[in-house]
C-alpha positions as CSV (number, residue, x, y, z in Angstrom):
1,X,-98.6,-36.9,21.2
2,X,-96.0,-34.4,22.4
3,X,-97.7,-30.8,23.1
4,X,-94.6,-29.6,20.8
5,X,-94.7,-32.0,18.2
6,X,-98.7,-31.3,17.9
7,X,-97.7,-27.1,17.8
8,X,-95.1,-27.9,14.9
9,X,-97.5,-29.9,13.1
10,X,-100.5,-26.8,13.2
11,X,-98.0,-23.9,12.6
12,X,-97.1,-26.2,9.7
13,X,-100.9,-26.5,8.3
14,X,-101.3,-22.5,9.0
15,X,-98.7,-21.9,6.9
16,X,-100.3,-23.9,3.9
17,X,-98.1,-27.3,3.9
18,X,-100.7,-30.2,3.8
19,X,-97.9,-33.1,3.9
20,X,-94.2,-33.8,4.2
21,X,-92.6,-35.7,1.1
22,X,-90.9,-39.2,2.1
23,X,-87.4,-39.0,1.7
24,X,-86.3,-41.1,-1.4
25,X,-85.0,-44.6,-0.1
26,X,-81.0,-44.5,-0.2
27,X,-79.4,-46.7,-3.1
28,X,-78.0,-50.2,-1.8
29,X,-74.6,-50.2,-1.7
30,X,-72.9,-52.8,-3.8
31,X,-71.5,-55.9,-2.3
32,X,-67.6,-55.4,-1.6
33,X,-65.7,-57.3,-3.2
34,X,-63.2,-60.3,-2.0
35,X,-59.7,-59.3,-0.6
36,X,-57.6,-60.7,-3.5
37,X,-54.6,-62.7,-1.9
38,X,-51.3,-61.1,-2.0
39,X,-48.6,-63.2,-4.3
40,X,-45.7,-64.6,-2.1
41,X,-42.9,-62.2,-3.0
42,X,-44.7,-59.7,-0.8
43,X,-44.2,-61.6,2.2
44,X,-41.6,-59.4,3.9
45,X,-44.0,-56.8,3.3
46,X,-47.1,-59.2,5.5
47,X,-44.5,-59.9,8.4
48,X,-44.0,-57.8,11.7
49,X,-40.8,-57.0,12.5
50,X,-39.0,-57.7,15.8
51,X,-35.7,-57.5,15.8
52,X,-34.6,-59.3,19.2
53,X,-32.8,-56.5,21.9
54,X,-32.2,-53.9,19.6
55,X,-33.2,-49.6,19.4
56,X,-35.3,-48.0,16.6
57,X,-33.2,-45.8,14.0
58,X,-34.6,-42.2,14.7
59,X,-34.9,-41.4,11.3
60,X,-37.2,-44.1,10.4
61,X,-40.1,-42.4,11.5
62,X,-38.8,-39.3,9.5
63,X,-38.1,-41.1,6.2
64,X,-41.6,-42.8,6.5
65,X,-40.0,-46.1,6.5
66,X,-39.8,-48.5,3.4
67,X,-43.0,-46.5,1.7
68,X,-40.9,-45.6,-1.6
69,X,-40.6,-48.9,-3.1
70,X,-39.6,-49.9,-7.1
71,X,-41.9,-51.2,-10.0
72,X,-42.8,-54.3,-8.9
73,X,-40.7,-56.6,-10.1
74,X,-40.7,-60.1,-11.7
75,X,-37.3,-61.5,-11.3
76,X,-34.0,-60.3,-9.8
77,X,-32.7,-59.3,-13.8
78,X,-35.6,-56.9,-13.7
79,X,-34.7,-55.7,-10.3
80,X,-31.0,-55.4,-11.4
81,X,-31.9,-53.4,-14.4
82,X,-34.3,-50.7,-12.5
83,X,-31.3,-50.7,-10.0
84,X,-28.5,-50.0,-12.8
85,X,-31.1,-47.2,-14.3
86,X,-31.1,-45.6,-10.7
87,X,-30.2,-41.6,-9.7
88,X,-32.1,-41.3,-6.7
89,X,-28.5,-40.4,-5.1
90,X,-27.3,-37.5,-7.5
91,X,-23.8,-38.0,-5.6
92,X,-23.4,-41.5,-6.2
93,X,-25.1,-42.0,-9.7
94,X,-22.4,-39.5,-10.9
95,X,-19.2,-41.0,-9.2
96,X,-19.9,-44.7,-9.7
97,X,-18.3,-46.9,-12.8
98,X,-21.6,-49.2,-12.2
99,X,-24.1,-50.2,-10.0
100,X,-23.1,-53.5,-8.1
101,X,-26.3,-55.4,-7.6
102,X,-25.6,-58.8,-6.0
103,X,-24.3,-62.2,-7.0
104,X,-24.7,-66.0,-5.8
105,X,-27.9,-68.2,-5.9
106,X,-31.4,-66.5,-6.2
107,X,-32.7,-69.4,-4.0
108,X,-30.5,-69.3,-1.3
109,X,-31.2,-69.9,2.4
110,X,-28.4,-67.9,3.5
111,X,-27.7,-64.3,2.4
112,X,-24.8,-62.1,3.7
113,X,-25.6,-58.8,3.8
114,X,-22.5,-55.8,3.6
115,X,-22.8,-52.2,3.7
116,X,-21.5,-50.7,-0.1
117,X,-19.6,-51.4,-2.7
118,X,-15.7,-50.8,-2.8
119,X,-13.1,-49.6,-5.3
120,X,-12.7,-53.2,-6.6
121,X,-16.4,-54.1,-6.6
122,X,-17.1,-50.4,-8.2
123,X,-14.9,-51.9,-11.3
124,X,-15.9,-55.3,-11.4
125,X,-19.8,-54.7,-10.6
126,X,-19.6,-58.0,-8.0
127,X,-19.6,-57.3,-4.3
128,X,-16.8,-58.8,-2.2
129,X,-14.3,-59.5,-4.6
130,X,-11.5,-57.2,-3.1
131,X,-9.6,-58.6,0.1
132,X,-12.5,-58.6,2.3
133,X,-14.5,-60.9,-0.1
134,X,-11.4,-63.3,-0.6
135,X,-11.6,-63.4,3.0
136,X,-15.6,-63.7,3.1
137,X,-15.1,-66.6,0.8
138,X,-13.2,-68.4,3.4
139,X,-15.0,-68.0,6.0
140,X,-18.1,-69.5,3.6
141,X,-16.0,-72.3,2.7
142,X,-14.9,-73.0,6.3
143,X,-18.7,-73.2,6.5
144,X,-18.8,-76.6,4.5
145,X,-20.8,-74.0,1.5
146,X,-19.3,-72.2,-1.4
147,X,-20.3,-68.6,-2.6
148,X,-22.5,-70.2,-5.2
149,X,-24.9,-71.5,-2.6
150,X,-25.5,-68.3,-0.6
151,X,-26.4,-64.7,-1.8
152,X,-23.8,-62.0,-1.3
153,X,-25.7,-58.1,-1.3
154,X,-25.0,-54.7,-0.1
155,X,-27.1,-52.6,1.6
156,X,-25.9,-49.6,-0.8
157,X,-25.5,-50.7,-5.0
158,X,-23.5,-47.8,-5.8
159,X,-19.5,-47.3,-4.0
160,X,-20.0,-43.9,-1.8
161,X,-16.6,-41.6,-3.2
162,X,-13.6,-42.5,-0.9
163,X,-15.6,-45.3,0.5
164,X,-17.0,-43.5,3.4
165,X,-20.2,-44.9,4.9
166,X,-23.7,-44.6,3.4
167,X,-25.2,-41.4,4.3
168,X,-28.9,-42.4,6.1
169,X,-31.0,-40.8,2.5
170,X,-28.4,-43.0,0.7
171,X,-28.9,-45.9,2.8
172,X,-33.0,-45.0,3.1
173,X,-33.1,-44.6,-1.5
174,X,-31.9,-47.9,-1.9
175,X,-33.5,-49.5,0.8
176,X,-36.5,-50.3,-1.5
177,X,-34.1,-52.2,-3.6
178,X,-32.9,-54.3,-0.9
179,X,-36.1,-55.2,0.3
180,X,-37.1,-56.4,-3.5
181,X,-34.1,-59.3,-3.4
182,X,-35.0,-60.5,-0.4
183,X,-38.8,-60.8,-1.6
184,X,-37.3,-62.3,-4.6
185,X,-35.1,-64.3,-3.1
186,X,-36.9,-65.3,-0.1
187,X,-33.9,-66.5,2.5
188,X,-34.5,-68.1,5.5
189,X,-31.4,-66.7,7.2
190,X,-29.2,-63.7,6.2
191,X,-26.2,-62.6,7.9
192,X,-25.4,-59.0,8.9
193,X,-21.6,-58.0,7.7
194,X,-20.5,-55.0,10.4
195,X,-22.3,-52.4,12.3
196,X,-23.9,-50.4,8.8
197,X,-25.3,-53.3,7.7
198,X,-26.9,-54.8,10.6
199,X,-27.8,-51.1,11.4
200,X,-29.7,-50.4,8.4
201,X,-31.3,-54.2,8.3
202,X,-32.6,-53.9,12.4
203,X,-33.6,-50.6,11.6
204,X,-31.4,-49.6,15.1
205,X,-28.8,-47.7,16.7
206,X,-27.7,-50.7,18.7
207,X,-23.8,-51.4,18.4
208,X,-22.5,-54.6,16.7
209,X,-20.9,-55.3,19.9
210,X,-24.7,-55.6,21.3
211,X,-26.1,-57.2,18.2
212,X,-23.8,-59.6,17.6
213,X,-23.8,-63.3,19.9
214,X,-27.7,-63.7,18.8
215,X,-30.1,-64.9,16.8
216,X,-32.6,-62.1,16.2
217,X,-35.6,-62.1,13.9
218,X,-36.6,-59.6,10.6
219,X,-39.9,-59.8,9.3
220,X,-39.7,-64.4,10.1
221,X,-35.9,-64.2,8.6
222,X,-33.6,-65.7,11.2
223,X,-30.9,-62.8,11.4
224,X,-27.1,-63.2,12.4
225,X,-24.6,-60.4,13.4
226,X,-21.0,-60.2,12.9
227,X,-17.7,-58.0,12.3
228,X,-16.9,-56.9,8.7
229,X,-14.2,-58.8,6.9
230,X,-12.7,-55.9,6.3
231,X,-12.4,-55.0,9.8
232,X,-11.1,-58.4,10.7
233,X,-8.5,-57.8,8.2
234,X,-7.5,-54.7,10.6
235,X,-8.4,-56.6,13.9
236,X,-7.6,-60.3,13.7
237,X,-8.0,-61.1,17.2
238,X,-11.9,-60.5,16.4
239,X,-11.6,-64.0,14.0
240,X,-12.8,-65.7,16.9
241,X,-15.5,-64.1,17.5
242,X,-17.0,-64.3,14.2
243,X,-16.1,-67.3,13.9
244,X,-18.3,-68.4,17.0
245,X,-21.3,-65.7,15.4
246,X,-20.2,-68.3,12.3
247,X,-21.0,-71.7,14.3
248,X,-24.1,-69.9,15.9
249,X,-25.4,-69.3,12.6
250,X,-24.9,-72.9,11.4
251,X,-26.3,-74.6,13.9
252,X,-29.4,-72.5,13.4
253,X,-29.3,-73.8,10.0
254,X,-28.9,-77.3,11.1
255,X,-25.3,-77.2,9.3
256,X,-23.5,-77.1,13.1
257,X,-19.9,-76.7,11.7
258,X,-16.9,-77.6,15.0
């Protein structure tokens, strides 16, 4: 035995202390319990993203991402009601006529996605009903699909005043929302409508210019870029273009349009 264990023990008997107590035996933990499986609408939430070519926003580390996130919900009428309910963006909840959720076929595989609401969309609570939706319609229909086969959503539900662009906390308070249709909805493909939208999808600062003439993938959604109808309306020589992002698109789809 040690020399110092032996001194410890006999100062220990000179000071009167015949034995040591046994410590009491620690409680068993209880079993832990099985991981209960996450329903399917979460799956965006399960899936990395990895948008192909493309630069992280700088602000997403700031906001803390897609943390802030609605009641769960059950159905895209529930989602639409927390949506027309919302005053996240003081701003915006006091300037709009309505909220302008989205509008086409809640199982879609194909989902366009535009920045905001307009004037015309702010009055009739549908998006892309104004000139740049009559000419989103033809482009769908040049497609071989109508509008009641895809989804048609923006990434803002309220019209920002004067119809500037979504500010980032604007774009970042309704993210949540956007993210709960396409759980909902569950597309296999969705396709990016101008530089805000494919900006705020990606999460990135990369230019349309860069994004578009690619496939790139969001979270196992198969994502397309393109120019704005509205800015085709300004620049028609860019018709072509989107029109080749177009056949891109549908060949990924197995739709390959000529």
């Amino acid at each position: 035995m040690p020399r110092a264990l032996v001194q410890r023990l006999e100062d220990l008997l000179a000071a009167g202390v015949s034995h040591v107590p046994r410590p009491p035996a620690a409680a068993q933990a209880p079993p832990l319990a099985a991981p209960t499986p996450r329903p399917a609408a979460e799956y965006t939430a399960a899936r990395a993203a990895s948008p192909a070519q493309t630069e992280p926003r700088p602000e997403a580390a700031a906001t803390g991402g897609d943390s802030v996130a609605p009641a769960d919900a059950a159905s895209l009428s529930v989602l639409q009601a927390q949506v027309s309910g919302c005053t996240r963006c003081g701003e915006l909840a006091r300037t709009r006529t309505q909220t302008v959720f989205g509008v086409g076929n809640p199982e879609a595989r194909l989902c366009f996605l535009g920045e905001a609401p307009g004037a015309d969309e702010d009055r009739t609570g549908e998006p892309f009903v104004g000139k740049a939706g009559q000419l989103l319609t033809k482009i769908i229909e040049a497609c071989g699909m109508t509008r009641d086969e895809v989804y048609i959503l923006n990434v803002l539900k309220c019209r920002p005043p004067g119809n500037r662009n979504p500010l980032p906390e604007e774009s970042h308070n309704c993210r949540p929302f956007l993210l709960g249709q396409f759980d909902l909805i569950r597309p296999e493909f969705v396709c990016c409508l101008g530089a805000v939208a494919a900006q705020n999808l990606l999460e990135t600062t990369t230019t349309i210019g860069r994004l578009r003439g690619q496939m790139h993938d969001w979270r196992g959604v198969k994502v397309a870029c393109t120019y704005h109808p509205a800015y085709l309306l300004r620049n028609p020589a860019a018709k072509a273009d989107t029109w080749e992002d177009m056949k891109r698109l549908m060949a990924a789809m197995g739709r390959p349009v000529a």
